[in-house]
C-alpha positions as CSV (number, residue, x, y, z in Angstrom):
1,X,415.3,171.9,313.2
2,X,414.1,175.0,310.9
3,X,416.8,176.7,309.9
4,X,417.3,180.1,307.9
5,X,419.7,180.4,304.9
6,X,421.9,183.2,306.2
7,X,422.9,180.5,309.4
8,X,424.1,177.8,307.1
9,X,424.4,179.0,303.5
10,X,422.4,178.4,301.0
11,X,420.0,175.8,303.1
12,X,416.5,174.9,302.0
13,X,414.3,175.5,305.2
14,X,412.7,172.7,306.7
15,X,409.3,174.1,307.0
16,X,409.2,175.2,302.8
17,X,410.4,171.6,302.3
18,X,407.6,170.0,303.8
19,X,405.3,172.6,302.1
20,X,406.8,171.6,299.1
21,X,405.8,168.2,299.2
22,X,401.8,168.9,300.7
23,X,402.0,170.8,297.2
24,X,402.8,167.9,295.4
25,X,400.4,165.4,296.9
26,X,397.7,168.6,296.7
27,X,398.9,168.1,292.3
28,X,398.3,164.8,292.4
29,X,394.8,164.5,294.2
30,X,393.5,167.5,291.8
31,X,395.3,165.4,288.8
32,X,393.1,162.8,290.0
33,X,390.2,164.1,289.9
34,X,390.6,166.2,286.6
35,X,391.1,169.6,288.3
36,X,393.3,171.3,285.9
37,X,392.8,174.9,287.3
38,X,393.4,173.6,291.3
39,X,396.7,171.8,289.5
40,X,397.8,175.1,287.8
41,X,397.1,176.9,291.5
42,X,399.3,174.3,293.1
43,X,401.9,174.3,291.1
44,X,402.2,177.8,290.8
45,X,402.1,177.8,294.8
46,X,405.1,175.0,294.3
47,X,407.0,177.2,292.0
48,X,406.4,180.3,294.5
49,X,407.4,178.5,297.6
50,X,410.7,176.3,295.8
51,X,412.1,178.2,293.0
52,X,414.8,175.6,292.7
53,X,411.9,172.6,291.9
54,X,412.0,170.4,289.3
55,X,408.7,171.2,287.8
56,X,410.5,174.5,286.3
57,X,411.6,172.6,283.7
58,X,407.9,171.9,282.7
59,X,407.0,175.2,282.7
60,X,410.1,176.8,280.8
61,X,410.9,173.7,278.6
């Protein structure tokens, strides 16, 4: 069920979930391989699409 955030609060959508996680497979395929630029691309796509994501605290920290 997608939902938007003004229906239920504050509710991650399903659909930017799942793109989340295509993003993070897409890291770790170009990891891999020894992509560094495609990595940087994805994970600013990550960062873009799921500003509450973990890998923040790579970037900032």
């Amino acid at each position: 069920v997608l939902m938007h955030a003004n229906q239920r609060g504050a509710v991650t959508p399903y659909l930017t979930m799942i793109c989340a996680a295509l993003l993070r497979t897409a890291m770790v395929a170009h990891q891999r391989r020894g992509e560094s630029d495609a990595v940087a691309h994805c994970l600013f796509q990550l960062l873009a699409v799921q500003p509450d994501a973990p890998e923040w605290s790579q970037v900032i920290g």
